[in-house]
C-alpha positions as CSV (number, residue, x, y, z in Angstrom):
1,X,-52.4,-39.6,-57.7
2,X,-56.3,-40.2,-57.0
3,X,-55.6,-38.4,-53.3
4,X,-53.7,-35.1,-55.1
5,X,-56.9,-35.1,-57.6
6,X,-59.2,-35.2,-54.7
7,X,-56.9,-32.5,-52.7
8,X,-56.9,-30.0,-55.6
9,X,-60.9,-30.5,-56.1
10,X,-62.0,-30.2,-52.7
11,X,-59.6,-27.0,-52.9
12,X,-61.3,-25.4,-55.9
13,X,-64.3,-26.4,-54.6
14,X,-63.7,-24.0,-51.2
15,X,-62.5,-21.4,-52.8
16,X,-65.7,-21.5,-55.7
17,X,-67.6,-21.7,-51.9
18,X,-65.8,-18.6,-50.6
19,X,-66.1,-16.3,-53.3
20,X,-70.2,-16.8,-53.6
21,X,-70.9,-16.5,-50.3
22,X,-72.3,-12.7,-49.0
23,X,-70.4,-11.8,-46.1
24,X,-72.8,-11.9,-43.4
25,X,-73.0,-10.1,-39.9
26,X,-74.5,-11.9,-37.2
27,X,-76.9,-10.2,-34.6
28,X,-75.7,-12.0,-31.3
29,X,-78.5,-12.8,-28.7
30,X,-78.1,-11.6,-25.5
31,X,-76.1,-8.3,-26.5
32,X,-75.8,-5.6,-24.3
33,X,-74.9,-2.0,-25.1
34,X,-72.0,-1.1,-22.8
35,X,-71.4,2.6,-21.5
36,X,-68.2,4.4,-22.9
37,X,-66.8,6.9,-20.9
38,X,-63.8,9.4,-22.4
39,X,-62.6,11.8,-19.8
40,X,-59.6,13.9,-19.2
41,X,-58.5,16.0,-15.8
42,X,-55.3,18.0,-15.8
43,X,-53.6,20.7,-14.2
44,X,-54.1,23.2,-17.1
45,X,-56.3,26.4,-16.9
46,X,-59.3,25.1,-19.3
47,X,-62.5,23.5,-19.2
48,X,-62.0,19.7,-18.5
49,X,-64.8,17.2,-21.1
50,X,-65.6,14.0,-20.5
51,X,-67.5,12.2,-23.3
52,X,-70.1,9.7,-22.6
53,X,-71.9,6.9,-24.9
54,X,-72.7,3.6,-25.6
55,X,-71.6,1.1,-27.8
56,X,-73.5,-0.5,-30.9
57,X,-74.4,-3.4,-32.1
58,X,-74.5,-3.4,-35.7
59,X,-71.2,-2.7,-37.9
60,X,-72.3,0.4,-40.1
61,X,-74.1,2.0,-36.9
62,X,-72.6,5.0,-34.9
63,X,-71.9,5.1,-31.1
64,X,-75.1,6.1,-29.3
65,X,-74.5,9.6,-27.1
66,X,-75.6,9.3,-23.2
67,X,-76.6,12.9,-23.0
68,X,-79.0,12.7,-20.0
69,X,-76.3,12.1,-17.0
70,X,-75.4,13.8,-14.1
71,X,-71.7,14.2,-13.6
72,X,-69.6,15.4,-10.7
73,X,-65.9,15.4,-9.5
74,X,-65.2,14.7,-5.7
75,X,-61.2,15.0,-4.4
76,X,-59.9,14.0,-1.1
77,X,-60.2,17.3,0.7
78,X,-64.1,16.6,0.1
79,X,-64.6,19.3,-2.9
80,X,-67.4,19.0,-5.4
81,X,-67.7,20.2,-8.8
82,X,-70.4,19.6,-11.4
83,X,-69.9,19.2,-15.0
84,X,-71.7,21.4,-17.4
85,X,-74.6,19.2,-20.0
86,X,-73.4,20.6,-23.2
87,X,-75.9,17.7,-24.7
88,X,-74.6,15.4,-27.6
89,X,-72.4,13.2,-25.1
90,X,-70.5,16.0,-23.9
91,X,-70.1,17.1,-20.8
92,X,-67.4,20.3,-19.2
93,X,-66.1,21.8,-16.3
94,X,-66.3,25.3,-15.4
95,X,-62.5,26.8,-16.0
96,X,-63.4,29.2,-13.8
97,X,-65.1,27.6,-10.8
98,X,-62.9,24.3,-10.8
99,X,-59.2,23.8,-12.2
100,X,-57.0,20.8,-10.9
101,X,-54.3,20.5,-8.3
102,X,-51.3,18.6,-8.5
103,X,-51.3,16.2,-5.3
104,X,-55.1,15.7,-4.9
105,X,-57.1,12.8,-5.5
106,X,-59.7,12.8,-7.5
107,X,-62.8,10.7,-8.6
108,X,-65.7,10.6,-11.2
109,X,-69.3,10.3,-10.6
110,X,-71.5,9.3,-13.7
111,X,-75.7,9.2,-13.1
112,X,-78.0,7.9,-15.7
113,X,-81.2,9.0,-16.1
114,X,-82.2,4.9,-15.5
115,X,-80.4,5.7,-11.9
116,X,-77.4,3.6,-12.7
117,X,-74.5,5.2,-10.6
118,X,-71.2,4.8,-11.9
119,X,-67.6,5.6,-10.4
120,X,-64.0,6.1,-11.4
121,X,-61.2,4.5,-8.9
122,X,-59.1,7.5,-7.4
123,X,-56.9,9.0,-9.3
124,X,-54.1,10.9,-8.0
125,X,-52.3,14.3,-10.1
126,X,-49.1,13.0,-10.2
127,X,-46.5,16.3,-11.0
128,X,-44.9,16.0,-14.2
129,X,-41.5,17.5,-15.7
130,X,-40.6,20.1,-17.7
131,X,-39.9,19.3,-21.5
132,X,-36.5,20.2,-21.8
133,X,-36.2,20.5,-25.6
134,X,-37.9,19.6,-29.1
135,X,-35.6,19.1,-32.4
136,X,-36.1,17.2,-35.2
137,X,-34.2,15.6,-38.1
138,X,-33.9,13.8,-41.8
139,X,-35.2,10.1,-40.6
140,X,-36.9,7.3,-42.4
141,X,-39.5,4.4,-41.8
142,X,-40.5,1.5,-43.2
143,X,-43.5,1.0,-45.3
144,X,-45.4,-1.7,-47.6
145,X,-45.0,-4.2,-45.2
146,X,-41.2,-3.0,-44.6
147,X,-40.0,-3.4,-48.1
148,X,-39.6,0.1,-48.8
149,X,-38.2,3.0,-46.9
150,X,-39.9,6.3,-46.9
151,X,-38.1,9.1,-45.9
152,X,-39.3,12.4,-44.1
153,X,-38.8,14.4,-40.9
154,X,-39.2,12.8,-37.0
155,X,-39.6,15.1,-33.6
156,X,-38.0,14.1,-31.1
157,X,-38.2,15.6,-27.4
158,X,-35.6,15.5,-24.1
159,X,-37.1,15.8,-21.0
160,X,-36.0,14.7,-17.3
161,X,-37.5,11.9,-15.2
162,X,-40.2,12.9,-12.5
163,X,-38.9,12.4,-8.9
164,X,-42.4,11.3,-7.9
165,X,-43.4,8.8,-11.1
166,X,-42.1,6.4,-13.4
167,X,-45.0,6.2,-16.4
168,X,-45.2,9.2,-19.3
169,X,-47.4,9.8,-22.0
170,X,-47.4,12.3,-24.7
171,X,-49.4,13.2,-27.2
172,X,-49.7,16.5,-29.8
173,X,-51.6,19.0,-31.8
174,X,-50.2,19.9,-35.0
175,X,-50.6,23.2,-36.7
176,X,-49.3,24.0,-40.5
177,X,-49.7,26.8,-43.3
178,X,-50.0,25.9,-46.6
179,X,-50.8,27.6,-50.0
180,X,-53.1,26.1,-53.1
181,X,-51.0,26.3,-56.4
182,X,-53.6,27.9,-58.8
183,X,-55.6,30.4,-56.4
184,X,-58.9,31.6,-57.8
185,X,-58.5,35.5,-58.7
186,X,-61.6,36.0,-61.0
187,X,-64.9,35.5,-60.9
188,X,-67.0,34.9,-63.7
189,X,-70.3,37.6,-65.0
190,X,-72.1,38.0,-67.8
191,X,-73.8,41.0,-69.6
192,X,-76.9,41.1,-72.1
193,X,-77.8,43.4,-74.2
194,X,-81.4,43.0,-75.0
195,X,-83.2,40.1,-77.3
196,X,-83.2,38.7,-81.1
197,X,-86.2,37.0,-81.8
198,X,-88.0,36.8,-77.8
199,X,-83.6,35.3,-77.6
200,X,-81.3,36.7,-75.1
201,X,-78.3,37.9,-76.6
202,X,-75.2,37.4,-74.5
203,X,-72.2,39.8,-74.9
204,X,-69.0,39.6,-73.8
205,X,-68.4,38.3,-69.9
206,X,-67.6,40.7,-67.3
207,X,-64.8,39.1,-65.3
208,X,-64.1,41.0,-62.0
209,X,-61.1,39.9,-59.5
210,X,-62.3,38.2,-56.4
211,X,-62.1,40.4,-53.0
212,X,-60.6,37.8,-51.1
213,X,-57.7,35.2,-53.1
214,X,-58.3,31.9,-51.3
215,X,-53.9,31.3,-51.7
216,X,-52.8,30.6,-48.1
217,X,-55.1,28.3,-45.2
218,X,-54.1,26.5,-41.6
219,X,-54.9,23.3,-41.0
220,X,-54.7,21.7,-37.5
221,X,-54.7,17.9,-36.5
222,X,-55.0,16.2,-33.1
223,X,-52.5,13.1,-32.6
224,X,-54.4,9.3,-31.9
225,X,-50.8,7.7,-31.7
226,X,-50.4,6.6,-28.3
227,X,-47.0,7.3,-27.1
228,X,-46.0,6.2,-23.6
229,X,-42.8,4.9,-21.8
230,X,-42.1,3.3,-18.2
231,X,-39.3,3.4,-16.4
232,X,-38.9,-0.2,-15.8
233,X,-35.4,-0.4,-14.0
234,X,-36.2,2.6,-11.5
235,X,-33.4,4.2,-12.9
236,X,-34.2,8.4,-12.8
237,X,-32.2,9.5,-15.5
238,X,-33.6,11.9,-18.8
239,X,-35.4,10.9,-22.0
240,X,-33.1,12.3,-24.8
241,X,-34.1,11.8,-28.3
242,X,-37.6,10.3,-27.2
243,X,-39.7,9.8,-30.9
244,X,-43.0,12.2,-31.0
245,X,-44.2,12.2,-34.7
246,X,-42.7,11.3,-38.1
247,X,-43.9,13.1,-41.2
248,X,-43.5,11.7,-44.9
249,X,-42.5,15.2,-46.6
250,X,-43.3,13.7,-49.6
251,X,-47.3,12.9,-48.9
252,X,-48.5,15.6,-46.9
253,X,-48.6,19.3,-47.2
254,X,-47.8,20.1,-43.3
255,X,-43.8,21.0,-44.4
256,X,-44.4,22.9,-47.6
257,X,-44.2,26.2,-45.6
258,X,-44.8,26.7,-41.6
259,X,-45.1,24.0,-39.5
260,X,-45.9,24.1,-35.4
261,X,-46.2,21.1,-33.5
262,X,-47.5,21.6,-29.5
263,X,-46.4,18.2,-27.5
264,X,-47.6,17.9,-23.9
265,X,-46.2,15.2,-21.3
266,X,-48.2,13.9,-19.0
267,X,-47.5,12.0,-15.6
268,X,-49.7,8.9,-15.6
269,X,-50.3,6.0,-13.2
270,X,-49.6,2.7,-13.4
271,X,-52.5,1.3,-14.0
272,X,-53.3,3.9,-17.1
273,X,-50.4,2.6,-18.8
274,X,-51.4,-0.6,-18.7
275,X,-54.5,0.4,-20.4
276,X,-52.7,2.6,-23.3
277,X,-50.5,-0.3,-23.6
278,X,-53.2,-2.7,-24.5
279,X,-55.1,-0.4,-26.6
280,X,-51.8,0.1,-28.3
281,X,-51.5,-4.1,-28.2
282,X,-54.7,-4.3,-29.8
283,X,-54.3,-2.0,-32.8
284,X,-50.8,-3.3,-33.7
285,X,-51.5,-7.2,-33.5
286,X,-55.1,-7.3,-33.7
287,X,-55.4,-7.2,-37.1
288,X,-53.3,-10.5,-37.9
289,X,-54.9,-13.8,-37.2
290,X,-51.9,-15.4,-36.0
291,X,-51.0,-12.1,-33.8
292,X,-52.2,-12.0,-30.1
293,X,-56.4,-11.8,-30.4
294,X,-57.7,-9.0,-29.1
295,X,-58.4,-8.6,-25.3
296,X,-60.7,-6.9,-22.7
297,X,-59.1,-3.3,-22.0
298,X,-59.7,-3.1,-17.9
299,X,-61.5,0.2,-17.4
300,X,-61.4,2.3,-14.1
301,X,-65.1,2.9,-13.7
302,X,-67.4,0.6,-12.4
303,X,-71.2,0.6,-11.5
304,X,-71.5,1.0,-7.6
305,X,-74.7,-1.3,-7.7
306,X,-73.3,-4.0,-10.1
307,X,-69.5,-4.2,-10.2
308,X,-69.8,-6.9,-12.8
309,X,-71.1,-5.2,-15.4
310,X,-68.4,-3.9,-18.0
311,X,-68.0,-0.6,-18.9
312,X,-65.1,0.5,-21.6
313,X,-62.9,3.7,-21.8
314,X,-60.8,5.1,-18.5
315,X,-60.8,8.4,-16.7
316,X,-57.7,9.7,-16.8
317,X,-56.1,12.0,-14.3
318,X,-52.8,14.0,-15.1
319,X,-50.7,16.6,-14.4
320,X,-49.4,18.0,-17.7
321,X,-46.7,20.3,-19.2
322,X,-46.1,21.6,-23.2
323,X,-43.6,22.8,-25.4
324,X,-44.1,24.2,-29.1
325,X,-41.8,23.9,-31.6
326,X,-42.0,26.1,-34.8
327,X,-40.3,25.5,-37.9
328,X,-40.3,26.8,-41.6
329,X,-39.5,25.6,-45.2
330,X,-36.0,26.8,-45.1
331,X,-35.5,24.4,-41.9
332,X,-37.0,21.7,-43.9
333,X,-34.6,22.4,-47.1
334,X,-31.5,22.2,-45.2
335,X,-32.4,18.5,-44.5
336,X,-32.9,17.7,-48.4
337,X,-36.0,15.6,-47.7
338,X,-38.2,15.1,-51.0
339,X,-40.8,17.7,-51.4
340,X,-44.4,17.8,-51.5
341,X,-46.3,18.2,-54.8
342,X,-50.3,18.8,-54.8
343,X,-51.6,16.9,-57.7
344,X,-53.6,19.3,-59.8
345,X,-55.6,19.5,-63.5
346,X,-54.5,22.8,-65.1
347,X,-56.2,23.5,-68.3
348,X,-56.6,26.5,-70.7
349,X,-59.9,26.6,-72.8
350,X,-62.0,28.6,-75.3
351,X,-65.0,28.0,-77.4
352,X,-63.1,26.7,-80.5
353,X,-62.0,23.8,-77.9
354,X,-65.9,22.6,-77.8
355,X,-66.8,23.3,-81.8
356,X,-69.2,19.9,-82.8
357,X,-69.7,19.1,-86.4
358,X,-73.6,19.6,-85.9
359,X,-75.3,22.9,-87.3
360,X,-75.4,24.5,-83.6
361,X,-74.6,27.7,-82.9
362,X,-71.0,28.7,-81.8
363,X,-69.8,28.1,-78.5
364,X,-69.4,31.0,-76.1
365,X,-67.3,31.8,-73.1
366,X,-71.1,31.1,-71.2
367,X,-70.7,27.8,-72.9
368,X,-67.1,27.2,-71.7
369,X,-67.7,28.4,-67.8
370,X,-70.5,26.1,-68.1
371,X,-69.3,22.6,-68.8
372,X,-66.1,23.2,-66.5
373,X,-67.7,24.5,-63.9
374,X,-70.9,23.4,-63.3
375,X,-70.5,19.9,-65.9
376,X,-67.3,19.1,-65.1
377,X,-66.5,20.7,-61.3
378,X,-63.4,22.3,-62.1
379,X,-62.6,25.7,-60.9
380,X,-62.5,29.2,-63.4
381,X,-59.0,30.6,-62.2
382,X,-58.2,33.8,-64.5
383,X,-58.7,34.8,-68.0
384,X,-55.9,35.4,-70.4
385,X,-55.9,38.6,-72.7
386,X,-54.3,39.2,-76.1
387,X,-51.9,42.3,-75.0
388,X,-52.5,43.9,-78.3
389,X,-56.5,43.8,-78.8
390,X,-57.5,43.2,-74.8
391,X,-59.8,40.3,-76.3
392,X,-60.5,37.2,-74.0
393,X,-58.3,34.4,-75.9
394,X,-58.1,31.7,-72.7
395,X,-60.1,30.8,-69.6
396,X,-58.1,28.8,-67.0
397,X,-59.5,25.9,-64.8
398,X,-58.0,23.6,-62.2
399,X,-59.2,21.4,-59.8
400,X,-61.3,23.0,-56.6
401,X,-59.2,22.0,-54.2
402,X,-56.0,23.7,-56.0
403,X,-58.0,26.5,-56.0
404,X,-60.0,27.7,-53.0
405,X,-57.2,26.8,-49.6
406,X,-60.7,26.8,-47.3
407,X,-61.8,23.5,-49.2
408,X,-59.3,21.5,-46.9
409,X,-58.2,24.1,-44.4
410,X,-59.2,27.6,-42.4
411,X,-57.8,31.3,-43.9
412,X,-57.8,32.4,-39.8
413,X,-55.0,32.5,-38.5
414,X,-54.3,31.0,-35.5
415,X,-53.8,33.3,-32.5
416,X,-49.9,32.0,-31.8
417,X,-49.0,32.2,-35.4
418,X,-47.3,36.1,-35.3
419,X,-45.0,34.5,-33.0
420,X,-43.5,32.1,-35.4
421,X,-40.0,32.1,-35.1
């Protein structure tokens, strides 16, 4: 009994410990900032960027930009080709002067402004496939620690194996119209008519429709899943019903009218996918303490005068091929997937609605505009008439965001979208 009692005090006594304690983030001696590099060369006809910077010590810091480098490209037929200093880290290609070749080699060439030369290994432009077909279907996956199902709409693409490669990654950009529910249509004036007593005397408000309704926006969003897949058996065959992205209809506004999603396949070496596949390692188990810890993601660029220093990130070469895939809201209802519903505050209000028992003057429509607007950060939506005297009986706010589309989104179009089909 006396070994429980100690047991359950020593117990309380951690926990009384743990819950006093400020967490506390050590500075570790000895730390040296490591260069990041973030690079991309394909076969497209664009600029190419590769992103440099370095990495940070402290938690709630941001990653430092390398903005003073030289960078070149060299390939095996002895070419050269400088990248543009855009400044901030970033650094481009001409798209004119310099576009790459399926077949050639190339490699990277980073200098620092402290004369620190830095190299990628070669990488060779594998070809790459055509994508055969995108579709997509009802689907679900599991969430809340897979106790619940939650249902929505997965892309899928077929595609044929490469004769000359046997790793694939993919990734896409997503493109979707949407609408806000209560579009602003009025804005909100006011006339005087001279003064009472040194007072200005407000009249009735001059309400005048907005020249441009702020009803329907595009947004756009890059993928961060990594998708890859190896053919391990060295069997050429097809992919057929290959998984691309999943979207919760229920939680996101990308199915409530047009949605376009652009996927691109890419032909990639060995020893990239390695490196996707641990990042990918890393983010899935990482975060569990009995999981796999978290490992050192080989790079392929190394310092020519020091090949022992460590340097993150990978400079990826590959060919690449795309496919789009449009669909609209009367695809989406012939799968019967729950909708989307944008939460949203929809109220009516006059003066009588902000009446006080203190001797103050009445309230006005000023008064009304004023605390939801500029008190209260709703948005003035339209005012309501009575048909039979044309007086102002209602004002009607909402939420910004249900209001103005360019809040969360752009009202340009996007240059593909009068080819939706």
């Amino acid at each position: 009994m006396n070994n429980k009692l100690k047991i359950i005090i020593t117990f309380l006594a951690i926990l009384l410990l743990a819950t006093c304690i400020d967490p506390y983030v050590p500075k570790l001696a000895g730390y040296n900032s490591l260069l990041v590099v973030d690079g991309l060369l394909t076969n497209e006809n664009s600029a190419y960027t590769v992103r440099l910077s370095r990495t940070f010590q402290e938690h709630d810091s941001t990653p430092v930009r390398v903005s003073d480098a030289t960078l070149y490209l060299t390939d095996d037929n002895g070419n050269t080709s400088y990248f543009i200093n855009l400044e901030n880290g970033i650094y481009k290609t001409d798209s004119i002067d310099f576009r790459g070749v399926v077949g050639r080699t190339y490699v990277l060439h980073i200098l620092t402004k402290e004369n620190e030369e830095y190299e990628s290994d070669p990488g060779l432009m594998l070809p790459v496939p055509d994508i055969d077909n995108i579709h997509f279907g009802r689907d679900q996956q599991l969430i809340n620690n897979s106790t619940q199902n939650q249902d929505g709409v997965s892309f899928y693409l077929d595609s044929k194996w490469g004769d000359n490669n046997e790793y694939y990654r993919w990734s896409f950009d997503e493109t979707w119209e949407f609408r806000v529910p209560f579009p602003k249509k009025f804005d909100f004036l006011f006339m005087w008519d001279g003064h009472d007593h040194g007072e200005v005397i407000p009249t009735a408000p001059r309400l005048i429709p907005v020249s441009q309704i702020k009803e329907y926006c595009w947004k756009t969003n890059q993928s961060n899943d990594i998708i890859i897949r190896s053919d391990l058996n060295g069997q050429k065959g097809s992919f057929q019903n290959q998984p691309i992205n999943f979207i919760a209809s229920d939680k996101s506004d990308r199915l409530s009218l047009k949605y376009s999603i652009l996927v691109k396949q890419y032909s990639i070496s060995k020893e990239e996918y390695q490196f996707w596949n641990n990042l990918n390692k890393i983010s899935v188990e990482g975060g569990d303490i009995f999981a796999r810890q978290p490992f050192a993601v080989t790079s392929n660029i190394h310092n020519i005068k020091n090949p022992d220093e460590r340097v993150l990130g990978y400079f990826k070469v590959s060919a690449v091929t795309q496919k789009r895939k449009n669909i609209t809201i009367s695809d989406i209802a012939k799968l019967s997937v729950p909708a989307f519903h944008q939460s949203c505050v929809i109220m009516d209000k006059e003066p009588l609605d902000f009446e006080t028992r203190c001797q103050c003057p009445p309230k006005t429509w000023d008064d009304v505009y004023w605390y939801m607007t500029i008190a209260s950060n709703y948005a003035f939506v339209q005012p309501y008439y009575n048909p039979a005297t044309h007086d102002l009986v209602k004002m009607e706010f909402t939420t910004q965001e249900c209001a103005d589309c360019e809040l969360t989104g752009t009202s340009k179009k996007p240059d593909f979208w009068d080819e939706f089909n």
